[in-house]
N, C-alpha and C positions, 0 to 999 in steps of 0.2 A: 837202246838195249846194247848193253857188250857183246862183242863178238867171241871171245872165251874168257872162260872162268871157272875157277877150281868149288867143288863141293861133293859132301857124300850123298850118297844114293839111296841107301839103304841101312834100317838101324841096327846098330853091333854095344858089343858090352868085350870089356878088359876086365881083368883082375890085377893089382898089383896089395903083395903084404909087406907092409912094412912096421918094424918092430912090433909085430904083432898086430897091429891096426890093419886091418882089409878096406882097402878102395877098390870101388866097384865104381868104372867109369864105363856109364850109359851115354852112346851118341845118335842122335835122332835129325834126320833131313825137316826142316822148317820150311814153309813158305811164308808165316808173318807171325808180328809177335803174338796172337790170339793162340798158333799153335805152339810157341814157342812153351808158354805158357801151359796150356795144356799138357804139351807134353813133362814140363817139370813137375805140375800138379799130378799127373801121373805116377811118375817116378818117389816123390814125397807117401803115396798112398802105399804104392809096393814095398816100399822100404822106411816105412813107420817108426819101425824101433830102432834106425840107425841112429849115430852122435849125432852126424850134418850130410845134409845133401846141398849139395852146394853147387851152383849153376853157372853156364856165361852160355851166351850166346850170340852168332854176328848174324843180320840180315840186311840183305838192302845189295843192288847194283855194286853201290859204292861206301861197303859195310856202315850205313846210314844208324844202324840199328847195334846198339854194341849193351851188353846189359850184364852183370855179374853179382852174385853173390857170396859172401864166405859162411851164412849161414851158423854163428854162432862159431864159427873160426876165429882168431887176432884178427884184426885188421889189416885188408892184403897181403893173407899169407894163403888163400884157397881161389877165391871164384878171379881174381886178378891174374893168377899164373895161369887158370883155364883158358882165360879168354884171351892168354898171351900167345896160346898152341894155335886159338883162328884165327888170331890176329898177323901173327908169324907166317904161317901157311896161307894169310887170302883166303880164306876157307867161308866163302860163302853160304847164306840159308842153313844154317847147322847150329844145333843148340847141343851142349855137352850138360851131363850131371855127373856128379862125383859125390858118389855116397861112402862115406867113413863108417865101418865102426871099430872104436876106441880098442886098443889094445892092451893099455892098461900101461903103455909107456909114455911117457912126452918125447915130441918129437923136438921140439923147439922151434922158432919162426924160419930159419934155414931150410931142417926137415919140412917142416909143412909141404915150405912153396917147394920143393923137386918132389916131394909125394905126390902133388895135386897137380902138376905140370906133365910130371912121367904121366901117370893115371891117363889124362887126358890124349898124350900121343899113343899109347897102349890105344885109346879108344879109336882114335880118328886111324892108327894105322890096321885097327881091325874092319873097321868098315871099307878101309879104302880110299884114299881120297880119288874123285874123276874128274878128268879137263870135259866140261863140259864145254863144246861149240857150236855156231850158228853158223846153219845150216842149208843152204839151197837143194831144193829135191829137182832134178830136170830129167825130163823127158827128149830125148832124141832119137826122131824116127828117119830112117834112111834105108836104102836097097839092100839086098843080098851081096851086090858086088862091092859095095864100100863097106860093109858093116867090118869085115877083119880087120880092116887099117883103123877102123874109127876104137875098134875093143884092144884093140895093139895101144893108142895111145891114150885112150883112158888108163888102163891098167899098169900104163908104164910112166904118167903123171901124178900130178896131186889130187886124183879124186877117186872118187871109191864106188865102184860098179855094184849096186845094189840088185839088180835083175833086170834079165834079157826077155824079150818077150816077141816070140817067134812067131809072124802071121803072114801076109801076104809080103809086108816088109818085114825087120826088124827093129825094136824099140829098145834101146837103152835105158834105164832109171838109174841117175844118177847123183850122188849127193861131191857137194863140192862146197867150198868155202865161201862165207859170201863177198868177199874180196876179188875172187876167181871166175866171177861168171864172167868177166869180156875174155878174160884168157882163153877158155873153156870153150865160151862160143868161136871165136877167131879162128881155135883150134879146128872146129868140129869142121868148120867153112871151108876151110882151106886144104883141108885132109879130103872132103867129099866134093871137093871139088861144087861148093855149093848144093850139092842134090843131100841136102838131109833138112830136117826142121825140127829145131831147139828151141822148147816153152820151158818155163817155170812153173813145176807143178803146187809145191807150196814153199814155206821156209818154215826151218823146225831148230829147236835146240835139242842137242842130240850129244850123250857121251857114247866109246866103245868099249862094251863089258865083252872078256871072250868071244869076240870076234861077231859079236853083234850091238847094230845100234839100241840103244833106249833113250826114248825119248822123251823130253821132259815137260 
């Protein structure tokens, strides 16, 4: 599994009009091409009487999965410059639609591809693209008397104090990189002078939205 990787989160929709034609680019989070799929057959059903709906979508660790359509557009002038936006971006697990309808001008094969290109960044910049990263959750239990040194340099390191947990000791929850656990533990050793113990409580991929994890 990669240890980070770019994708959206959650599904968002764009407008752009041009010479009169409205694109309406729909972007929707994938986990395989069944929903990829689905979600395009979705999209098709809601916007029935558009010109074209016209799709790309990338999946896969190592965009394995790369699919486009131009849907009754020329030839590589719509689902190609979509799938140029995830392809450009890394933009993993993410499928785009780009619904047209006709405005009664031609754009020409030029206009096309930056209608259907813009459309598609209008899309992915409305949902947000998120660095999605892998994850160590650790627990660190130690005294009362070392706990400030040890939240002194968690907080002032590379790892992110998820919650304290105040009992007869105190317990850290902590997520970190998972490149970083010898750092982290080393850290935690040599600060507490040995008196703390540091488990691995799970591994998670995890983006931060407003100043919280979700998890994926």
């Amino acid at each position: 599994m990669l240890d980070e990787y770019t994708t959206i989160l959650n599904r968002a929709e764009a407008e752009l009009i041009e010479k009169k034609s409205r694109f309406i680019a729909t972007v929707s989070p994938v986990g395989s091409e069944e929903e990829a799929r689905a979600f395009i057959a979705e999209m098709r059903k809601k916007y029935w009487d558009a010109s074209h709906n016209v799709f790309a979508y990338q999946i896969g660790e190592r965009n394995e999965i790369q699919r486009s359509s131009d849907d009754g557009e020329p030839q590589g002038t719509a689902g190609k410059p979509v799938l140029d936006v995830l392809i450009g971006g890394d933009i993993k697990n993410t499928a785009v639609v780009v619904t047209r309808y006709f405005g009664g001008t031609l754009l020409g094969t030029g206009g096309l591809v930056r209608a259907y290109g813009r459309s598609a960044k209008l899309g992915i910049e409305e949902a947000g693209a998120a660095q999605v990263k892998h994850y160590k959750e650790c627990s660190v239990v130690t005294d009362y008397t070392t706990a400030g040194k040890i939240q002194y340099e968690i907080t002032k390191g590379e790892y992110i104090l998820k919650d304290t947990i105040y009992t007869d000791t105190v317990e850290f929850i902590v997520l970190l990189d998972k490149a970083n656990e010898g750092t982290f533990r080393e850290m935690v050793s040599n600060v507490s002078m040995g008196k703390s113990e540091t488990n691995v409580l799970r591994e998670i991929y995890g983006a931060w939205v407003k100043g919280n994890i979700v998890e994926l």
